[in-house]
N, C-alpha and C positions, 0 to 999 in steps of 0.2 A: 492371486491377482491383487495388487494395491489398487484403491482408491481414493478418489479427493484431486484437488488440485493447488494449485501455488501461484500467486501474483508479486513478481515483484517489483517495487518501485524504487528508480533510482535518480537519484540530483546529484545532476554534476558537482565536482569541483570549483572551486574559486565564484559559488550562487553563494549570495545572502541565503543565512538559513537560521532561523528562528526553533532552537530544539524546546526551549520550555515551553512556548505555543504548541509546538508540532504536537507534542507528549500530553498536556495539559488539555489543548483543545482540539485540535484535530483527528487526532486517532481518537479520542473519546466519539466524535462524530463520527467518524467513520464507522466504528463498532454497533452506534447507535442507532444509523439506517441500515448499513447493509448486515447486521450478527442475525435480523430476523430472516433476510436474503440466503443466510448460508455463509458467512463468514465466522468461521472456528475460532479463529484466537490471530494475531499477529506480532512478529517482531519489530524490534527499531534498531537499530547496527550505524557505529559511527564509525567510519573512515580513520586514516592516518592521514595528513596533511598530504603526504606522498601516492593517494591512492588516487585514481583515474576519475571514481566517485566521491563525496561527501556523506553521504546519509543513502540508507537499503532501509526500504519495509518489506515487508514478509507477510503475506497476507495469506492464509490456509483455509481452503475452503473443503466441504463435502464434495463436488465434482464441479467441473469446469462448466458446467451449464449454471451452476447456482451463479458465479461469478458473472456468468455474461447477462445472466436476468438481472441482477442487481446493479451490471454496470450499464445495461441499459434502460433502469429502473428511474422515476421519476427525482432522487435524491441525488443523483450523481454529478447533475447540475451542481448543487450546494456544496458539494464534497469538494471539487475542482474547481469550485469559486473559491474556495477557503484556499487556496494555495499561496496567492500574494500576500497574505496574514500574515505568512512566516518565512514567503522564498521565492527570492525572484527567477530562479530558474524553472525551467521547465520539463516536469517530470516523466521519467520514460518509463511506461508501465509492459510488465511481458506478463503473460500466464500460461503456465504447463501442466501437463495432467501428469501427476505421480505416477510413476511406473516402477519406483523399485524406492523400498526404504528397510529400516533395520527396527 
């Protein structure tokens, strides 16, 4: 049986989107309230102009409860305040629990 779970977040196409902010200061944030929460590691994934989204984070967690403590953890205010920093769209978050990997 796998476990853990997976967040991911997605901005549309055609948002301002600020990637050396994102990389530089926001996922740094991110890591740095919610890694004690249960966040493993994450990705960053840029789009083709032609693709339906702009920018995927990948966000891997221990289990799908560490995420939801963390996302409804005293930080996450600050985390989803920092969005207009670097993107005017607004980001569509899903989370799944691993059920099968290699």
């Amino acid at each position: 049986m796998r476990s853990g779970a997976t967040t991911t977040v997605l901005y549309p196409k055609g948002c301002k989107f600020d990637m050396d902010y994102y990389l530089s200061s926001h996922m740094p944030l991110v890591k740095k309230h919610w890694g004690p929460a249960g966040l493993k590691s994450y990705k960053v994934l840029k789009f083709p102009d032609d693709a339906e989204y702009s920018v995927q984070a990948t966000l891997e967690w221990g289990s799908k409860s560490e995420f939801e403590k963390a996302a409804g953890g005293e930080h996450t205010a600050e985390i989803m305040g920092d969005v207009p920093n670097f993107s005017d769209g607004k980001p569509i978050l899903i989370t799944g629990e691993v059920t099968g990997s290699d």
